[in-house]
DRENROTI-403629 format. One record per residue (C-alpha): residue number from 1; residue in one letter; z, y, x. Coordinates in steps of 0.2 Angstrom, whole numbers, plus 5000, padded with zeros to 4 digits. Layout:
! DRENROTI-403629
nr NUM, rest A, up Z, north Y, east X
...
This chain:
! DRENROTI-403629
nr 1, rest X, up 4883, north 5083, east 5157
nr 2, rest X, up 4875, north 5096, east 5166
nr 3, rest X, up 4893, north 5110, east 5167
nr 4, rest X, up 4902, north 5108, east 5183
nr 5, rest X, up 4918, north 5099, east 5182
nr 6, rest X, up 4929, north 5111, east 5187
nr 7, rest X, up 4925, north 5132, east 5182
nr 8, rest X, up 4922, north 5144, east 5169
nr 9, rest X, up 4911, north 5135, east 5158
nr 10, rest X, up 4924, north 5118, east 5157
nr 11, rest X, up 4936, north 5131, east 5154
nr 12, rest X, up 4928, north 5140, east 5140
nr 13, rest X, up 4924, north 5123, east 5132
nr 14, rest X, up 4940, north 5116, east 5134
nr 15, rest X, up 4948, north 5131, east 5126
nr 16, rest X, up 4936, north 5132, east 5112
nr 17, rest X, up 4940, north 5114, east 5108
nr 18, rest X, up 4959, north 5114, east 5109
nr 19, rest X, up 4959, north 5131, east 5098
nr 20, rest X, up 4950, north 5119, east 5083
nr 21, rest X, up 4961, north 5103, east 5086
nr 22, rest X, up 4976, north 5117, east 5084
nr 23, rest X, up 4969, north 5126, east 5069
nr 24, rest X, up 4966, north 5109, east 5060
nr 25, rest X, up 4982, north 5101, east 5061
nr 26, rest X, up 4989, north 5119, east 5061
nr 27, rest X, up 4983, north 5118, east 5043
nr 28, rest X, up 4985, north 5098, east 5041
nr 29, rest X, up 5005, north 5102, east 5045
nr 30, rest X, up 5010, north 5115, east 5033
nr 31, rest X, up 4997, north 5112, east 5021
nr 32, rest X, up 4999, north 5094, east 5018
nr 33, rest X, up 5018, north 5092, east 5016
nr 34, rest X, up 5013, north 5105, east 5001
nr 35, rest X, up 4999, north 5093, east 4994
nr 36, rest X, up 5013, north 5078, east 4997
nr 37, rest X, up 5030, north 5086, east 4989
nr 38, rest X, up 5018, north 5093, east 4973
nr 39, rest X, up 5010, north 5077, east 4970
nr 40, rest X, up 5025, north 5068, east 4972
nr 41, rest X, up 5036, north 5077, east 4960
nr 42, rest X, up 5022, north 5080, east 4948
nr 43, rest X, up 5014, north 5061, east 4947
nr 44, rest X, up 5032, north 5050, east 4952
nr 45, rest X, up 5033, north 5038, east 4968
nr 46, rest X, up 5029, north 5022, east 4953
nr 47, rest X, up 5009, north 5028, east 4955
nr 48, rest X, up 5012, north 5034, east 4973
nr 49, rest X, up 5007, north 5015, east 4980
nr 50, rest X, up 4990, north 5018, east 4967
nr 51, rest X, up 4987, north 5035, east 4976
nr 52, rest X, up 4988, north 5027, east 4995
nr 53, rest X, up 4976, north 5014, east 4988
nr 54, rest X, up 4962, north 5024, east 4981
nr 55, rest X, up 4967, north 5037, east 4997
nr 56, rest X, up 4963, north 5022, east 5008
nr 57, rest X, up 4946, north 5015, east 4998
nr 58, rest X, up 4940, north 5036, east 4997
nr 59, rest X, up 4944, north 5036, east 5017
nr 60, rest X, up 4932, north 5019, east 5017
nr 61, rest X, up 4918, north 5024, east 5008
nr 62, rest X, up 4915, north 5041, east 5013
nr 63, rest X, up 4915, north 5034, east 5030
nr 64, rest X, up 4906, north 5020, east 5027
nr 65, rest X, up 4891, north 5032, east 5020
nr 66, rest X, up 4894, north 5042, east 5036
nr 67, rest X, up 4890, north 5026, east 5046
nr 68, rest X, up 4870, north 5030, east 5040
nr 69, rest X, up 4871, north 5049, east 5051
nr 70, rest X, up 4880, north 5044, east 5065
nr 71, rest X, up 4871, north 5050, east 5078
nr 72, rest X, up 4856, north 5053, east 5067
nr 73, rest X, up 4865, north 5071, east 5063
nr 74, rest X, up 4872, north 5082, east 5078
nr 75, rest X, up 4893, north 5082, east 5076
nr 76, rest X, up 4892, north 5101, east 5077
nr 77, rest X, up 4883, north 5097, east 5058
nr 78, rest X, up 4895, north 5086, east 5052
nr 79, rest X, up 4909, north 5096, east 5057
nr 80, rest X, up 4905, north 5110, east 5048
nr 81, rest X, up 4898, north 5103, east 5033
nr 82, rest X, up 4912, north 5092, east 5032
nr 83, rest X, up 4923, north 5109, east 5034
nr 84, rest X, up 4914, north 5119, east 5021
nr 85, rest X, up 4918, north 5104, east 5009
nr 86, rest X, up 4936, north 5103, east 5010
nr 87, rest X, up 4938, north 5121, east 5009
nr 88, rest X, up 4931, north 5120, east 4990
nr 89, rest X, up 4941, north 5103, east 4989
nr 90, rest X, up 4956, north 5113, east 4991
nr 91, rest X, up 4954, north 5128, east 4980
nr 92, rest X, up 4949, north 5114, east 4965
nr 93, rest X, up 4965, north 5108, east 4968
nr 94, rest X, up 4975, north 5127, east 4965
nr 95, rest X, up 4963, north 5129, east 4952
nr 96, rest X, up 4971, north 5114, east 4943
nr 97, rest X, up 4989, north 5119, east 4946
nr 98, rest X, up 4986, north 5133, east 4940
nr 99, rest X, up 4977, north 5128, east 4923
nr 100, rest X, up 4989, north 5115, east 4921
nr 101, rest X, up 4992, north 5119, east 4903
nr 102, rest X, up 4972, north 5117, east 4901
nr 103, rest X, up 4973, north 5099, east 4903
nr 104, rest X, up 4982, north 5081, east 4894
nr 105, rest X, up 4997, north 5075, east 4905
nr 106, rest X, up 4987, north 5061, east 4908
nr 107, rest X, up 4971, north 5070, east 4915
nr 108, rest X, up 4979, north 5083, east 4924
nr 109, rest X, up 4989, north 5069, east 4936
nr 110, rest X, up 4973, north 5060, east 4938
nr 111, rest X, up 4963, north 5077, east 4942
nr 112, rest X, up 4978, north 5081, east 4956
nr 113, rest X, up 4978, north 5061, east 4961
nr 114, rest X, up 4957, north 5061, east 4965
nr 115, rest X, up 4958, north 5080, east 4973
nr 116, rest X, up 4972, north 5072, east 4984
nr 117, rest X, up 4964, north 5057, east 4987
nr 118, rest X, up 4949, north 5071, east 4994
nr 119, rest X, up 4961, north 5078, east 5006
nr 120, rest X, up 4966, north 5065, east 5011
nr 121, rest X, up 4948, north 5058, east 5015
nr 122, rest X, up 4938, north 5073, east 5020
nr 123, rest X, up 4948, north 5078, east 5035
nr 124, rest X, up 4944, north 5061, east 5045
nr 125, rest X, up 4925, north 5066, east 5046
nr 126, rest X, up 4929, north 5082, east 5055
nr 127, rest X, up 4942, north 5075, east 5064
nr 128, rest X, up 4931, north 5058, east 5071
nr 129, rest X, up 4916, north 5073, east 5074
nr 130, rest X, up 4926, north 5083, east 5082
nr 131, rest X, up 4930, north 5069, east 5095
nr 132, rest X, up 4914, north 5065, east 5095
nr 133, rest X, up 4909, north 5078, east 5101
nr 134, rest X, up 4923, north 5080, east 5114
nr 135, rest X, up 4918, north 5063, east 5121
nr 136, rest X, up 4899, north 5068, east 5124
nr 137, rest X, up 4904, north 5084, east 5134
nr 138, rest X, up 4918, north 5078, east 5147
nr 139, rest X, up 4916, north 5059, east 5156
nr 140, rest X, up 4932, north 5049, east 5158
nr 141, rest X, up 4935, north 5058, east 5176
nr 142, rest X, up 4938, north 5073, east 5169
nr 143, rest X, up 4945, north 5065, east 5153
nr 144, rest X, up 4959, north 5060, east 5161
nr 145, rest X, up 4965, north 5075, east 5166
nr 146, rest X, up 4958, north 5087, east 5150
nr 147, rest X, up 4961, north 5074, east 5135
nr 148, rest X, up 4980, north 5075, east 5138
nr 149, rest X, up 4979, north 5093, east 5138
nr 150, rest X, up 4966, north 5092, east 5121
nr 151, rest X, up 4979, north 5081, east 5114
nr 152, rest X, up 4995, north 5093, east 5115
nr 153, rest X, up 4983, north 5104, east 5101
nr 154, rest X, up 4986, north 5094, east 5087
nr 155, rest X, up 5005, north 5093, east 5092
nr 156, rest X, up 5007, north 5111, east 5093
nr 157, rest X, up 4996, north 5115, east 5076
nr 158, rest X, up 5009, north 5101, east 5069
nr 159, rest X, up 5024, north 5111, east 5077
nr 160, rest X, up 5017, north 5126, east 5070
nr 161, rest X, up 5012, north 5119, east 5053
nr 162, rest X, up 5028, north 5111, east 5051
nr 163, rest X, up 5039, north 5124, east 5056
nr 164, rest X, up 5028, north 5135, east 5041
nr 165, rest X, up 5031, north 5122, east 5030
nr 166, rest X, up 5048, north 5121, east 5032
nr 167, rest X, up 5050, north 5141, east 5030
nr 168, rest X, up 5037, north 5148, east 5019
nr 169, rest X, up 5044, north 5136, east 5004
nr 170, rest X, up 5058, north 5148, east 5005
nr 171, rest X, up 5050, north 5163, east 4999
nr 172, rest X, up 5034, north 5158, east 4990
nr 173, rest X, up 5028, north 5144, east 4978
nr 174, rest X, up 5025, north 5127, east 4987
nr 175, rest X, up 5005, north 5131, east 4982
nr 176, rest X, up 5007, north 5144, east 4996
nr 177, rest X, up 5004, north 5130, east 5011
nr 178, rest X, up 4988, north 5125, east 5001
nr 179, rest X, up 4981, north 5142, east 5005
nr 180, rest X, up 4986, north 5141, east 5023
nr 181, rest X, up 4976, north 5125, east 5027
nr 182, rest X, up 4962, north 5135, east 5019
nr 183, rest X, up 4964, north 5150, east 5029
nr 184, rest X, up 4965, north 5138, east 5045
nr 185, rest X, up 4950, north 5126, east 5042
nr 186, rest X, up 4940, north 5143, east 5038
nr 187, rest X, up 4945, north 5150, east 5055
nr 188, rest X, up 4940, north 5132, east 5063
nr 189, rest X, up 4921, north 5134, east 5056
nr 190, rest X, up 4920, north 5149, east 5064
nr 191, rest X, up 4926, north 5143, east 5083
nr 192, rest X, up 4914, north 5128, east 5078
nr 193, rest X, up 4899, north 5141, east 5078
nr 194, rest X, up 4903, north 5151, east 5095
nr 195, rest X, up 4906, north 5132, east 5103
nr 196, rest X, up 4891, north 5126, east 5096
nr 197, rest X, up 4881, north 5140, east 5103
nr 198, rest X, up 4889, north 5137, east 5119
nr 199, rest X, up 4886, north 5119, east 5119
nr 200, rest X, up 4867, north 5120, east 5118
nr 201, rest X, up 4867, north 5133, east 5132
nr 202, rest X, up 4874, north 5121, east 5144
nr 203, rest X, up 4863, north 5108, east 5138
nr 204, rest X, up 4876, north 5096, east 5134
nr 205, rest X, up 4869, north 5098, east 5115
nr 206, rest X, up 4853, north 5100, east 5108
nr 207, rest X, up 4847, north 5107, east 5092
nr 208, rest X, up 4842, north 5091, east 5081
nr 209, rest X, up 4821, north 5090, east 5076
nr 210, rest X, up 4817, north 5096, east 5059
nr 211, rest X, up 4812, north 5079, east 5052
nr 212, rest X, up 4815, north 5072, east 5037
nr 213, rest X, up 4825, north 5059, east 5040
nr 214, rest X, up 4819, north 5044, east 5028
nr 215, rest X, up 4831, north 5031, east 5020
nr 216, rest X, up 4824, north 5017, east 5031
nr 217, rest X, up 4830, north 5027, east 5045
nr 218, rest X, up 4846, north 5029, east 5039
nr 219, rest X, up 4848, north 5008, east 5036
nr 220, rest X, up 4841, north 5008, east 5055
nr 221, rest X, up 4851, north 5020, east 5061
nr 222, rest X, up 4869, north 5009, east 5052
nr 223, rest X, up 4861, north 4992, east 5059
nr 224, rest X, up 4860, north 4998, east 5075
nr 225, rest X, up 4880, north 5002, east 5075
nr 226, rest X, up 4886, north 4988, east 5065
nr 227, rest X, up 4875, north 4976, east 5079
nr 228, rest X, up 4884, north 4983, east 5094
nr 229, rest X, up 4902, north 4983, east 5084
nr 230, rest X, up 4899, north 4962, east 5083
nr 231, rest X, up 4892, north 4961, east 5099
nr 232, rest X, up 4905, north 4971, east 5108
nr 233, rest X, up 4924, north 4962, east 5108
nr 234, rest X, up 4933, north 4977, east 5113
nr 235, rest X, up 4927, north 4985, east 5098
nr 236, rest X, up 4933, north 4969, east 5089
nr 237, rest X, up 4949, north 4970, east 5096
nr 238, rest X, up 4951, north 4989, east 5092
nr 239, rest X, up 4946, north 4984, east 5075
nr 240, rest X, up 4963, north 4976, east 5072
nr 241, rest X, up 4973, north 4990, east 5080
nr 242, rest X, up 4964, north 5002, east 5070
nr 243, rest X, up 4967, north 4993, east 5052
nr 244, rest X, up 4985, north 4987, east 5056
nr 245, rest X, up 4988, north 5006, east 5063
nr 246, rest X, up 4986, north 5012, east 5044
nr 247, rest X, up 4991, north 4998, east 5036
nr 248, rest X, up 5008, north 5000, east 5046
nr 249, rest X, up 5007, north 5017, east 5044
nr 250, rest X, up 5006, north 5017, east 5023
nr 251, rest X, up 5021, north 5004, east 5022
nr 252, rest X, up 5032, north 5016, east 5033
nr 253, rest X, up 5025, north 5032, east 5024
nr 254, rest X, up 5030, north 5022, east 5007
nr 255, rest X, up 5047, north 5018, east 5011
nr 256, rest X, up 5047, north 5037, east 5016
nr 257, rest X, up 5042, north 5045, east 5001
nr 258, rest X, up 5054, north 5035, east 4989
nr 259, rest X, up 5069, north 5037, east 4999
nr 260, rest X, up 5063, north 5057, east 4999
nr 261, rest X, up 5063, north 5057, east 4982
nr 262, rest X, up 5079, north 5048, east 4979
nr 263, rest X, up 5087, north 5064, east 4992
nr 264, rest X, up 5079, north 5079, east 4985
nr 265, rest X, up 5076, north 5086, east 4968
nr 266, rest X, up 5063, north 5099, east 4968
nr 267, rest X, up 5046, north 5100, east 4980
nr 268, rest X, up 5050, north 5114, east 4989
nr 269, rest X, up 5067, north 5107, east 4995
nr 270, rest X, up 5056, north 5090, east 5001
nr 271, rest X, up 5042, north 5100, east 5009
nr 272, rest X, up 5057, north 5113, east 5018
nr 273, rest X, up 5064, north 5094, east 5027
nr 274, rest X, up 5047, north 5088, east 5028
nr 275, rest X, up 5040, north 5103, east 5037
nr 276, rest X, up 5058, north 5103, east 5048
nr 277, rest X, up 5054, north 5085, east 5051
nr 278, rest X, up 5036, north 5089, east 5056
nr 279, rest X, up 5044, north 5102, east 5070
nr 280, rest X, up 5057, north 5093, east 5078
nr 281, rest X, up 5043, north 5077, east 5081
nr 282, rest X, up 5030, north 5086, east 5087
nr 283, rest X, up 5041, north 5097, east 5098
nr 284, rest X, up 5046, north 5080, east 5107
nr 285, rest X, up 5031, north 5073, east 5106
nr 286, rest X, up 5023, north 5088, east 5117
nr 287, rest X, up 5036, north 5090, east 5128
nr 288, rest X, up 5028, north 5071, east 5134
nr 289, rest X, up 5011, north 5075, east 5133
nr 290, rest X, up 5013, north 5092, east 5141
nr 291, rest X, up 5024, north 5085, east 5156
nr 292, rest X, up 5020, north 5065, east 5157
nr 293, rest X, up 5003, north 5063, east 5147
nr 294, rest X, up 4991, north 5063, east 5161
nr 295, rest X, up 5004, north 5054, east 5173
nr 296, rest X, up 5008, north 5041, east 5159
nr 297, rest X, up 4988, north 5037, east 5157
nr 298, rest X, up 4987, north 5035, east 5176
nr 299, rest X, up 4999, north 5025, east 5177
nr 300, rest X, up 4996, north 5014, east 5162
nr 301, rest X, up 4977, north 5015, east 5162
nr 302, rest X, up 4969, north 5015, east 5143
nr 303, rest X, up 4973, north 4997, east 5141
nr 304, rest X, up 4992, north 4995, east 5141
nr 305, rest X, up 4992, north 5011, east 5132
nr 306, rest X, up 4991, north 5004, east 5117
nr 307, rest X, up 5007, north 4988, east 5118
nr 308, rest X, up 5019, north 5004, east 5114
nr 309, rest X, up 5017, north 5009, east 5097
nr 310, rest X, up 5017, north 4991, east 5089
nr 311, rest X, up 5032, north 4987, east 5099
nr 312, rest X, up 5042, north 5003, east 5093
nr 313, rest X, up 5034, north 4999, east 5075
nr 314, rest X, up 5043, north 4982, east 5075
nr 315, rest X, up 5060, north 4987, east 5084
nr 316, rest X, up 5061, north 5000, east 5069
nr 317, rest X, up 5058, north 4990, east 5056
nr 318, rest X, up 5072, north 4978, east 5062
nr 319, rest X, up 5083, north 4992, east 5063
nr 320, rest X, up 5077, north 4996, east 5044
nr 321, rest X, up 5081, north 4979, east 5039
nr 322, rest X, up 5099, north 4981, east 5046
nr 323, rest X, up 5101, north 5001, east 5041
nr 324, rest X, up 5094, north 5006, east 5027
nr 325, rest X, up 5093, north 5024, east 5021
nr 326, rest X, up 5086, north 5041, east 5026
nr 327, rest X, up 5087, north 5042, east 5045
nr 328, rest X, up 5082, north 5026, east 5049
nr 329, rest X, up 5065, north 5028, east 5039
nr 330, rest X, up 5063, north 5044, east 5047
nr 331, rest X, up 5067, north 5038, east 5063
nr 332, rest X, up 5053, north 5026, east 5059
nr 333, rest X, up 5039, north 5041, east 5055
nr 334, rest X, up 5048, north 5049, east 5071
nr 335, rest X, up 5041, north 5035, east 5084
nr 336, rest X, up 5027, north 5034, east 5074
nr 337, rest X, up 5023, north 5052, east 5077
nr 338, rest X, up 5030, north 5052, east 5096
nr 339, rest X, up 5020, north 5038, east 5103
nr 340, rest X, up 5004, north 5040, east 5091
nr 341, rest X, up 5001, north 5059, east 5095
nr 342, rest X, up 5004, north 5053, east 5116
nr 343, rest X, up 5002, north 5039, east 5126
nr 344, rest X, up 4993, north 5030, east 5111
nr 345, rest X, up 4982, north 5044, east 5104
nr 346, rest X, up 4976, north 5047, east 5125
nr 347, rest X, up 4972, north 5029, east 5124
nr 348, rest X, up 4961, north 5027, east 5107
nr 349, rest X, up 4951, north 5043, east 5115
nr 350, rest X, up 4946, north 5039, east 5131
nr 351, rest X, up 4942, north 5021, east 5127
nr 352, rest X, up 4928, north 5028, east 5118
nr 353, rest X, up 4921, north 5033, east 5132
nr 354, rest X, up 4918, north 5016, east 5138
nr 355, rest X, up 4903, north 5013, east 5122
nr 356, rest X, up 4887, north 5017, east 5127
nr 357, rest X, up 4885, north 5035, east 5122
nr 358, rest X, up 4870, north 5030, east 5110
nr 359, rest X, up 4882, north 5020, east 5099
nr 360, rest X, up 4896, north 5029, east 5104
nr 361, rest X, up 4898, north 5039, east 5087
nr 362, rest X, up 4894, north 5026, east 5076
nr 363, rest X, up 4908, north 5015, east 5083
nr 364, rest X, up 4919, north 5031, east 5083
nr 365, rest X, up 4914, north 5029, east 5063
nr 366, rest X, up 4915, north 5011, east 5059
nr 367, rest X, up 4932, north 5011, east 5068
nr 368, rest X, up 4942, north 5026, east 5064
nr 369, rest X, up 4933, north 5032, east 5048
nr 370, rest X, up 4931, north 5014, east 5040
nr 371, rest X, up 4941, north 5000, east 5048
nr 372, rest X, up 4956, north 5011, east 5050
nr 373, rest X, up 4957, north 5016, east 5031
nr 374, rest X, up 4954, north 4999, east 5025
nr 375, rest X, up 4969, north 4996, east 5034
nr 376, rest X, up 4975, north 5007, east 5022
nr 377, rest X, up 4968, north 4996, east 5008
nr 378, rest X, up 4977, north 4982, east 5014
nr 379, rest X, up 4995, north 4989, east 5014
nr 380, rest X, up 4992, north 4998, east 4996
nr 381, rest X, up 4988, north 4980, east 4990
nr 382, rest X, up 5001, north 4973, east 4996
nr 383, rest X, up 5015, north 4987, east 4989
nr 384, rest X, up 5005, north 4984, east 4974
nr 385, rest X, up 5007, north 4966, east 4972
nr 386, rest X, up 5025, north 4965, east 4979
nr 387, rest X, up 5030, north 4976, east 4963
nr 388, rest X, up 5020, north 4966, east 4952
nr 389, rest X, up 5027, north 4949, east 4957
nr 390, rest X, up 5045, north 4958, east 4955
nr 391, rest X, up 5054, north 4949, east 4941
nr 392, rest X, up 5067, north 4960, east 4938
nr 393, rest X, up 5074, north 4977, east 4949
nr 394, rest X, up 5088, north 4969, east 4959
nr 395, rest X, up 5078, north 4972, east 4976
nr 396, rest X, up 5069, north 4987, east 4978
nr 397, rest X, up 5052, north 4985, east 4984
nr 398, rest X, up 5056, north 4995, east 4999
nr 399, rest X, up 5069, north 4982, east 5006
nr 400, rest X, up 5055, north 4969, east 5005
nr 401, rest X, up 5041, north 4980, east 5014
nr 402, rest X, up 5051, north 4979, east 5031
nr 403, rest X, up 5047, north 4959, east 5032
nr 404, rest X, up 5028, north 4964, east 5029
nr 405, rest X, up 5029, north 4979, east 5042
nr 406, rest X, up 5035, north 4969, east 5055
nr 407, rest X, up 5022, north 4953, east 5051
nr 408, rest X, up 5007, north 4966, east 5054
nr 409, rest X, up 5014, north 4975, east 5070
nr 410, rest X, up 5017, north 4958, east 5076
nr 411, rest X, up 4996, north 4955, east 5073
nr 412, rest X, up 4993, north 4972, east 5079
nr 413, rest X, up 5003, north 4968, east 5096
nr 414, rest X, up 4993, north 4953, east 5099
nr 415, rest X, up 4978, north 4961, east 5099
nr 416, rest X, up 4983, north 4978, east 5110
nr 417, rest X, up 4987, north 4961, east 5122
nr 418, rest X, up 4969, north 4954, east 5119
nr 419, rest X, up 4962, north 4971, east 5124
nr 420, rest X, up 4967, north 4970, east 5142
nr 421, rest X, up 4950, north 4959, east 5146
nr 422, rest X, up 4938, north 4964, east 5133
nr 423, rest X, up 4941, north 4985, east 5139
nr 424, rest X, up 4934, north 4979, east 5158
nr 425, rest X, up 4921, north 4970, east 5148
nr 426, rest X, up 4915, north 4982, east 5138
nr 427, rest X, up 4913, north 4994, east 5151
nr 428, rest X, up 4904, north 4983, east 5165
nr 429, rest X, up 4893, north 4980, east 5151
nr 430, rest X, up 4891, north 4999, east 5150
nr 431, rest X, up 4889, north 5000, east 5170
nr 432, rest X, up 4873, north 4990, east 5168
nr 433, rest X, up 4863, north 4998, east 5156
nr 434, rest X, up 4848, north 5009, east 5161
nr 435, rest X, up 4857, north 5028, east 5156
nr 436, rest X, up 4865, north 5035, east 5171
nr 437, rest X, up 4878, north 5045, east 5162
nr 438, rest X, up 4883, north 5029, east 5155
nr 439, rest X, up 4885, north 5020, east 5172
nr 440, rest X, up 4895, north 5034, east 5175
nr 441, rest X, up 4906, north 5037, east 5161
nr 442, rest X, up 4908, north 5016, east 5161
nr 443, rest X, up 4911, north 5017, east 5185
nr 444, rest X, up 4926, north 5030, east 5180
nr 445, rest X, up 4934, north 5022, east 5167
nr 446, rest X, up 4936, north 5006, east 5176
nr 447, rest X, up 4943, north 5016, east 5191
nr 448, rest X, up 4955, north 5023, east 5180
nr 449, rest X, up 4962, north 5005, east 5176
nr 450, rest X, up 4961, north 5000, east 5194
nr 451, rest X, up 4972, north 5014, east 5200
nr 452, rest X, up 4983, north 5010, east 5189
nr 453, rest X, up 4983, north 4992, east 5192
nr 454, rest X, up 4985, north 4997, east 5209
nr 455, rest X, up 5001, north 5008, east 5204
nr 456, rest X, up 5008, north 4992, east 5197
nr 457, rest X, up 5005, north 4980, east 5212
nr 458, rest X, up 5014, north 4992, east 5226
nr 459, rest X, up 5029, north 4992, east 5213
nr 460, rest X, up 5030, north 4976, east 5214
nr 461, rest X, up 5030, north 4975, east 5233
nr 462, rest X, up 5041, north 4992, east 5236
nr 463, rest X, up 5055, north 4981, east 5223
nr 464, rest X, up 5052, north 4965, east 5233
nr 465, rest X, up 5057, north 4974, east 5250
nr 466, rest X, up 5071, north 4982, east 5242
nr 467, rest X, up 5077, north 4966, east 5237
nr 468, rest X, up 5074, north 4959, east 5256
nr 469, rest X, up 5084, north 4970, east 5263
């Protein structure tokens, strides 16, 4: 990286970054509790467990073909490609609404399950890109400090895109939020353009040859990836995090959506609570990350970052088990949404930076664009099968999840536990390769575990000498 750490050029980046993780989830918050009331009440929660699964699989394969470019193709590309697609995905989907008459019952739910499952999937590659990108201009000194800022972006784009969501049903059709996640994505490809120019001009990017790239490079290009992924244990490790994350993650959001539908009757009343919902946890959630996010990753490090969200997923689900109804589930998605969008979405991002920035993106891929969703896989399944091996209605399927949830958080703890050795591992590993940037990138993220391990041990003496005296 060739910008000064500190001046006008990180500040220009680092503005230009959060403004595109705001107008995506901006977009993400109002638009999708649209997308989610509409397809609820038009296909009925008995297909939603179908919907997550093919959601999950979409997620996986498109991810899984993205795995060929990683690193072949610049981010800046795939982001805006990626950007370009969706908004089309998106006016397809208020095309179909609004020739609903055109089409069978039968097609017309399948046409709006496929153009969700599309919404669903498309956002994860500008998402992953965009991250990518983020981790290839700022090292993990500088991380520390501008990743907790970066991160309070999606929670105020979900504030925002929440609190729309919860007001503009009120006035206008539920279709309305659609077009507001268009109008936002559309703004994001045009930051992505002026940061893109900028990018190159500090040399932190540069423009990609005009090659053809052939399908053998492509197969090369996915070896090389899929190599370091079974070489590396971290990325084992982060593996199971990433897949019990969503698998977690779709048997909450099931229970959710049946006990939403059970409450309200019409979409625009469950996309006004949904958005309100949306508000009130991400309000919370940036109140930590804007006062304690960059403390909390000192103090923790990376590595313990990611014991909390597994231990609040279990202690809901117990609660679940004991309580059942509305405000437990949502208090559920609540610690979900507190802990993910802080202490474990600062984790998940500056570990990355501990991969050897030439695989760096691919691992970013494989991870979060296809391990994660087929996490997602897994969960569907297993809905899927519990309602199929249900003799008769006497237990709803959502009193049974709860068992499941709190079996997978238990594997998903385990493994945050195993990451502890395989995170120092990983980036000694990366301290000895022949890239400086690497060495460097891989010398300050070990610091940053160090410091905080120090943190911990004068704790421990400071309580022992209050407990001498």
């Amino acid at each position: 990286m060739k910008i000064k750490e500190y001046g006008r050029p990180l500040l220009t980046l680092t503005v230009l970054f959060w403004i595109i993780l705001f107008l995506i989830n901006f977009g993400h918050g109002a638009g999708w509790s649209g997308v989610y009331s509409i397809l609820i009440k038009k296909i009925s929660t008995q297909s939603l467990s179908w919907f997550f699964l093919f959601s999950a699989i979409g997620s996986f394969v498109l991810n899984l073909f993205l795995m060929c470019f990683a690193d072949l193709l610049s981010s800046e590309k795939l982001v805006q490609i990626s950007f370009a697609g969706f908004i089309v995905i998106l006016a397809a989907d208020l095309a179909v609404l609004d020739a609903q008459a055109v089409f069978s019952p039968m097609q017309f739910k399948y046409l709006l399950i496929f153009l969700a499952v599309l919404i669903i999937s498309v956002p994860s590659v500008f998402i992953i890109q965009t991250w990518n990108l983020i981790n290839k201009t700022f090292t993990p000194k500088s991380a520390a400090d501008i990743y907790p800022l970066l991160t309070t972006a999606p929670l105020i784009g979900s504030i925002s895109g929440g609190f729309t969501a919860h007001r503009l049903p009120k006035y206008f059709q539920t279709e309305s939020l659609v077009v507001t996640w268009g109008i936002c994505i559309l703004a994001a490809i045009i930051i992505t353009a002026v940061l893109t120019r900028l990018l190159r001009k500090y040399e932190i990017s540069r423009t990609q040859k005009k090659e053809k790239i052939s399908p053998k490079a492509l197969a090369a290009n996915f070896k090389e990836g899929f190599h370091h992924y079974k070489s590396s244990s971290f990325a084992l490790n982060l593996s199971v995090i990433f897949m019990s994350f969503w698998l977690v993650c779709t048997i909450i959001d099931f229970c959710y959506a049946k006990t939403l539908d059970k409450t309200y009757t019409t979409s625009e009343e469950m996309a006004s609570f949904y958005g309100g919902y949306t508000t009130v946890a991400n309000v919370t959630a940036l109140l930590i990350q804007t006062f304690l996010g960059s403390k909390l990753l000192k103090i923790t490090g990376v590595r313990s970052g990611f014991l909390f969200l597994p231990c609040s997923q279990i202690i809901c689900f117990i609660v679940i088990l004991f309580s059942p109804g509305l405000f437990p589930i949502v208090a559920a998605m609540f610690m979900q949404t507190l802990i993910g969008m802080s202490i474990q979405s600062n984790s998940v991002q500056v570990s990355f930076n501990v991969f050897a920035r030439a695989v760096r993106g691919k691992i970013r891929t494989l991870l979060e664009g296809v391990l994660n969703p087929l996490g997602g896989v897994i969960g569907s399944a297993a809905i899927i099968i519990i309602g199929k091996l249900q003799t008769n209605d006497a237990i709803a399927v959502e009193r049974i999840l709860p068992y499941v949830g709190i079996l997978f958080s238990g594997i998903w703890l385990l493994a945050a536990f195993k990451i502890h050795k395989s995170y120092i591992r990983e980036a000694e590993k990366t301290a000895e390769c022949n890239d400086d940037q690497d060495q460097k990138d891989a010398r300050e993220a070990l610091q940053i575990e160090s410091s905080a391990a120090d943190f911990w041990k004068n704790m421990k003496k400071n309580l022992l000498k209050t407990k001498e005296k």
